[in-house]
ROSE-4610 file (N, C-alpha, C; in Angstrom, 1 decimal, always signed):
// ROSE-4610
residu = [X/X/X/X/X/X/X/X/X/X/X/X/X/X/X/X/X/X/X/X/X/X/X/X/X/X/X/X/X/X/X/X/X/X/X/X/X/X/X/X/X/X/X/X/X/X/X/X/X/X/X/X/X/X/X/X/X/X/X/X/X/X/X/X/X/X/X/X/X/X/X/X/X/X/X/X/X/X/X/X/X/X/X/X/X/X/X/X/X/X/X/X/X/X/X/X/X/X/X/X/X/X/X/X/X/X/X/X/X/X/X/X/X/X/X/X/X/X/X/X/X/X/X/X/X/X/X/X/X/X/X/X]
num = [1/1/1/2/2/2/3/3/3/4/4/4/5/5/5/6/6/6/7/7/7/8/8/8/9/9/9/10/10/10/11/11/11/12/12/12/13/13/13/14/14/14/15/15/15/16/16/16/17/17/17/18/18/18/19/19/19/20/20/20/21/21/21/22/22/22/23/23/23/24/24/24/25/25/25/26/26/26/27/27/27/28/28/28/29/29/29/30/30/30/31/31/31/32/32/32/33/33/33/34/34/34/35/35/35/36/36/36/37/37/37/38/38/38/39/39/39/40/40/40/41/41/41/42/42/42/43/43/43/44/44/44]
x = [+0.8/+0.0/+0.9/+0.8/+1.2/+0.9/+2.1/+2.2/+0.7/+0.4/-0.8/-2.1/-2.2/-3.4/-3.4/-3.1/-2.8/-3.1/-2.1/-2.8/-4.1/-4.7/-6.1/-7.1/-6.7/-7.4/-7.3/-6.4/-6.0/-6.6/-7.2/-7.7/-9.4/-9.6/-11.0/-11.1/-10.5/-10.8/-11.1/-10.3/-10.1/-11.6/-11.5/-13.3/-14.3/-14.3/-15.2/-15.1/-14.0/-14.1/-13.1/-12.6/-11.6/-10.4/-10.4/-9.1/-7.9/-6.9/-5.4/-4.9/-5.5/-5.7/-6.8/-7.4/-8.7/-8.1/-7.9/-7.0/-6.1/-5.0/-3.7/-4.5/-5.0/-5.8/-6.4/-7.1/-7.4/-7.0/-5.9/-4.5/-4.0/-3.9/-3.2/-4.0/-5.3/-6.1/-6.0/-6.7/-6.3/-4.7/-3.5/-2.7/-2.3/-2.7/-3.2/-3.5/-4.8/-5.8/-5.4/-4.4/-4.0/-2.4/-1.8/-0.1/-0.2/+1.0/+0.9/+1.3/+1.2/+1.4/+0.7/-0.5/-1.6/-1.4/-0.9/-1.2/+0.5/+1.4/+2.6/+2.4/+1.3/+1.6/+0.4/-0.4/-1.6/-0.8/+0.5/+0.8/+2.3/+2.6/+3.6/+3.1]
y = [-1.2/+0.0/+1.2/+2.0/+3.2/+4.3/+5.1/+5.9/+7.1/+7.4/+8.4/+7.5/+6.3/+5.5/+5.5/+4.9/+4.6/+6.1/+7.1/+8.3/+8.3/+8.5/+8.6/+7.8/+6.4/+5.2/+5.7/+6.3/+6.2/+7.6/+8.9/+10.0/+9.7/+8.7/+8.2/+7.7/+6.5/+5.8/+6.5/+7.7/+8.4/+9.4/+9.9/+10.7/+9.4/+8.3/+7.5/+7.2/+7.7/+7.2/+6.3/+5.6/+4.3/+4.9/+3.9/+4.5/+3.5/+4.1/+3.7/+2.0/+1.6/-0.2/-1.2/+0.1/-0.9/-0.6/+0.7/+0.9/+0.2/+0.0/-0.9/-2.8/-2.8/-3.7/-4.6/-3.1/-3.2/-3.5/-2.5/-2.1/-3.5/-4.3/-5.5/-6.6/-6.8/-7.4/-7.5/-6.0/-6.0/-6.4/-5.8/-6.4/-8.0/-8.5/-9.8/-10.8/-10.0/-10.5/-10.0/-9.0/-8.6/-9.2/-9.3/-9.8/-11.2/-11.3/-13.1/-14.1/-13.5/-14.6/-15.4/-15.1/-15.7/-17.2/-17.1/-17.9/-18.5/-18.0/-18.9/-19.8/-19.4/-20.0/-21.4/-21.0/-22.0/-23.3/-22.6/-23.6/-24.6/-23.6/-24.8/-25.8]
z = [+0.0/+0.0/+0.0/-0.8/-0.6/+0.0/+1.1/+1.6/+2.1/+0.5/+0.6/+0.3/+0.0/+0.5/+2.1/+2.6/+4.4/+4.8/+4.3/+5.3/+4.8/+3.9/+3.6/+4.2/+3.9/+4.7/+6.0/+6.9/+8.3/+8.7/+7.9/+8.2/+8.1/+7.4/+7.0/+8.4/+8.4/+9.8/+11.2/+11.6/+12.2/+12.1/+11.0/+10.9/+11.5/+11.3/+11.7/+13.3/+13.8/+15.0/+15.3/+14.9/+15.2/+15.8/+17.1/+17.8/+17.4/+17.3/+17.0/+16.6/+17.9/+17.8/+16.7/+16.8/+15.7/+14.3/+14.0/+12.5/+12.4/+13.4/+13.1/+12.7/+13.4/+13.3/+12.2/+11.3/+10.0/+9.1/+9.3/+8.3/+8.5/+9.4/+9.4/+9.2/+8.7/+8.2/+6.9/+6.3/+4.8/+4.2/+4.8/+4.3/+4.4/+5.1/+5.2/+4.1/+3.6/+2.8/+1.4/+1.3/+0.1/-0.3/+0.6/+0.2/+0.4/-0.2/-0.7/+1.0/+1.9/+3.2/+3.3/+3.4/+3.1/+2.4/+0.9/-0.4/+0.8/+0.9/+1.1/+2.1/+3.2/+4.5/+4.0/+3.2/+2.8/+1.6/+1.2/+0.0/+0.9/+2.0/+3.0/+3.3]
């Protein structure tokens, strides 16, 4: 993800209310569900 997605994502979240732990949270969800760890840890 780049730099100025994440602030955006993370100013959005922020207007919604989300405190610090639930964005990281997210942020570490979606990247999750988007980078290949996922596919590597499922094909070990």
């Amino acid at each position: 993800m780049s730099s100025a997605v994440s602030s955006l994502l993370a100013r959005e979240l922020v207007d919604r209310g989300l405190s610090v732990d639930e964005m990281a949270r997210l942020l570490g969800l979606t990247q999750t569900e988007d980078g290949a760890g996922l596919g590597e840890e499922g094909q070990t």
